[in-house]
C-alpha atoms as one frame of an Amber mdcrd trajectory, in Angstrom:
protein
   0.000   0.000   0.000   1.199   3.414  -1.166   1.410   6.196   1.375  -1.209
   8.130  -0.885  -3.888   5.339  -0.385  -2.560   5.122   3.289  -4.348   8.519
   3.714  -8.432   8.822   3.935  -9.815  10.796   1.399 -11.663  12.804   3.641
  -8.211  13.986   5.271  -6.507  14.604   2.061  -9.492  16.806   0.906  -9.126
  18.426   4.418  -5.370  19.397   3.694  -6.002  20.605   0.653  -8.901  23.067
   2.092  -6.391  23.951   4.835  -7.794  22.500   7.597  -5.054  20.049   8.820
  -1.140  21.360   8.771   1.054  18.280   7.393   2.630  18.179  10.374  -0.629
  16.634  12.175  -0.697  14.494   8.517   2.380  13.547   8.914   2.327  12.596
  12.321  -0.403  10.849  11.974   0.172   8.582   8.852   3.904   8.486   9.708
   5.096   9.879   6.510   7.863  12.674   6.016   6.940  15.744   5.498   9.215
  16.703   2.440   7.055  13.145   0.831   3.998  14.434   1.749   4.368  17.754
   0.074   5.700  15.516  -2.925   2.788  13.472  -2.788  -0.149  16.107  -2.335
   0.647  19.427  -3.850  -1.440  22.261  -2.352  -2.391  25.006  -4.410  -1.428
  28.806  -3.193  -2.901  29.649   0.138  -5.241  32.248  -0.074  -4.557  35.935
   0.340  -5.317  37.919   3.553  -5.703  41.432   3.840  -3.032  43.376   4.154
  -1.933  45.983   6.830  -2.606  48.531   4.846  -5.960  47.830   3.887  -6.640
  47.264   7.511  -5.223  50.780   8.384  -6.810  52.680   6.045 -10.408  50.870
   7.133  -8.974  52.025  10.516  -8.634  55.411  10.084 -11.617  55.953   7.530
 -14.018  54.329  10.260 -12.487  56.600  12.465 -12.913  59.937  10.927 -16.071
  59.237  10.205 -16.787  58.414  14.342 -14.801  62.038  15.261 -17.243  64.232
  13.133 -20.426  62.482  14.198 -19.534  61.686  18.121 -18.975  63.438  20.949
 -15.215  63.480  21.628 -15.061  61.315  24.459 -17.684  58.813  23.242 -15.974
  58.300  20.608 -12.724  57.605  21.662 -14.159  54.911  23.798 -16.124  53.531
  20.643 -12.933  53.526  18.723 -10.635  51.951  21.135  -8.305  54.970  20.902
  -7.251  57.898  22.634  -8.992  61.294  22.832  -5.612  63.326  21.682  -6.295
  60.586  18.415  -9.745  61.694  17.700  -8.585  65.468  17.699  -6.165  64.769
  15.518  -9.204  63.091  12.954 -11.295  65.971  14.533  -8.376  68.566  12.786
  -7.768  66.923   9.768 -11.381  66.734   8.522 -12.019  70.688   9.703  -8.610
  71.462   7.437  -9.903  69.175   4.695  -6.868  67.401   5.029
């Protein structure tokens, strides 16, 4: 028996999704894990957001808070400080 039939489809199809590292595969089915990777190519993981995506939702969601909210309201809402929010507070008054 091949190491490739060794392995349930179920897991393989798991692996492939992601959801098991081939370390736990490999552990499991005693197989190395440079054969394993030669054995069941994964495709590209997928992409996560970057930082700078993140940031800029950050600070959009943020102006938006300091020229609706009270000051101190929304710094609590925003998980930042108030000297923050009057620095969003400035920006949008000087159309910056």
């Amino acid at each position: 028996m091949s190491a490739i039939q060794r392995i349930p489809i179920e897991e393989r199809a798991a692996y492939l999704r992601f959801e098991i590292t081939s370390k736990e595969l490999s552990a499991r089915y005693n197989i190395p894990i440079g054969y394993l990777y030669q054995i069941l190519p994964r495709p590209p993981r997928p992409k996560k957001p970057k930082k700078s995506e993140l940031n800029a939702a950050r600070r959009a969601f943020r102006t938006q808070l300091a020229s609706t909210t009270p000051t101190l309201e929304a710094a609590r809402i925003a998980h930042c400080s108030t000297r923050t929010i009057f620095r969003y507070k400035a920006k949008a008054r000087n159309g910056a």
